[in-house]
C-alpha positions as CSV (number, residue, x, y, z in Angstrom):
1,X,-25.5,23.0,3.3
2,X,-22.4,24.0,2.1
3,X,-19.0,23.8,3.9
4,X,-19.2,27.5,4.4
5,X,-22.7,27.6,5.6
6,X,-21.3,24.4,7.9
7,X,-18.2,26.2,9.1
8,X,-20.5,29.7,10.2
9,X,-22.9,27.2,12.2
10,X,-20.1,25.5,14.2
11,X,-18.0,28.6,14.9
12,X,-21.2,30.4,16.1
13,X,-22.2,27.0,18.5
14,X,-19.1,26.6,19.4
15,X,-18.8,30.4,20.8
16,X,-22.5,30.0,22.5
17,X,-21.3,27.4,23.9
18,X,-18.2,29.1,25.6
19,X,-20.7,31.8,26.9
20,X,-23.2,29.6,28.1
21,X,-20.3,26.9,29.9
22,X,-22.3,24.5,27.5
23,X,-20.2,21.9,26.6
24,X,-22.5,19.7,24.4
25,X,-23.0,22.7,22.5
26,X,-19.1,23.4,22.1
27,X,-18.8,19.7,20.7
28,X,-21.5,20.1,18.7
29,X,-19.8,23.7,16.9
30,X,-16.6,21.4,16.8
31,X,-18.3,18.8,14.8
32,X,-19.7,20.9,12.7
33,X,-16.6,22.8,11.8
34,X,-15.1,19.3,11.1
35,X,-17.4,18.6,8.8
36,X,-17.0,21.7,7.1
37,X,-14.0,20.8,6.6
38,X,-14.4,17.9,4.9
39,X,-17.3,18.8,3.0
40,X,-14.8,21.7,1.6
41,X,-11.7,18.9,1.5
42,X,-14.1,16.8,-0.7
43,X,-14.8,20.1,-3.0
44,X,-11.3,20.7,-3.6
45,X,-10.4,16.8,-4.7
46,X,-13.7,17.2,-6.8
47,X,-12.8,20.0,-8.6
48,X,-9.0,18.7,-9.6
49,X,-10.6,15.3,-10.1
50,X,-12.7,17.5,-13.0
51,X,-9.5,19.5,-14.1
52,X,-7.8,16.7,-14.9
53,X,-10.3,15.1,-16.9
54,X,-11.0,18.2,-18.8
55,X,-7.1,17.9,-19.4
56,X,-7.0,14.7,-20.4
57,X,-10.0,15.5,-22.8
58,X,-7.9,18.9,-24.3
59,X,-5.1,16.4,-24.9
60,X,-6.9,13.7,-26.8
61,X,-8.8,16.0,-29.0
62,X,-5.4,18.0,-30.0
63,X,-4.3,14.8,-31.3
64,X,-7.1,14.3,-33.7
């Protein structure tokens, strides 16, 4: 599931939660939402992980 898809799910426990007085369910939207966080945390390092490479690349096949 994406981080997204992750972020929806908590945010929507977590409000059932509040208007059910269910706690679990409230710590359960929170820990979602955390993990949407660092699933889209994780993205974001990917993707300038990639850019760099593909930098790195551009510059060693200028020199050739």
């Amino acid at each position: 599931m994406s981080g997204t898809a992750d972020e929806i799910k908590g945010r929507t426990k977590e409000a059932v939660g509040v208007l059910t007085d269910d706690k679990e369910l409230q710590r359960e939207g929170k820990t979602d939402q955390a993990a949407a966080d660092a699933k889209n945390k994780l993205d974001n390092a990917n993707d300038w992980a990639k850019d760099k490479i593909d930098d790195i690349k551009d510059k060693l096949n200028k020199d050739d």
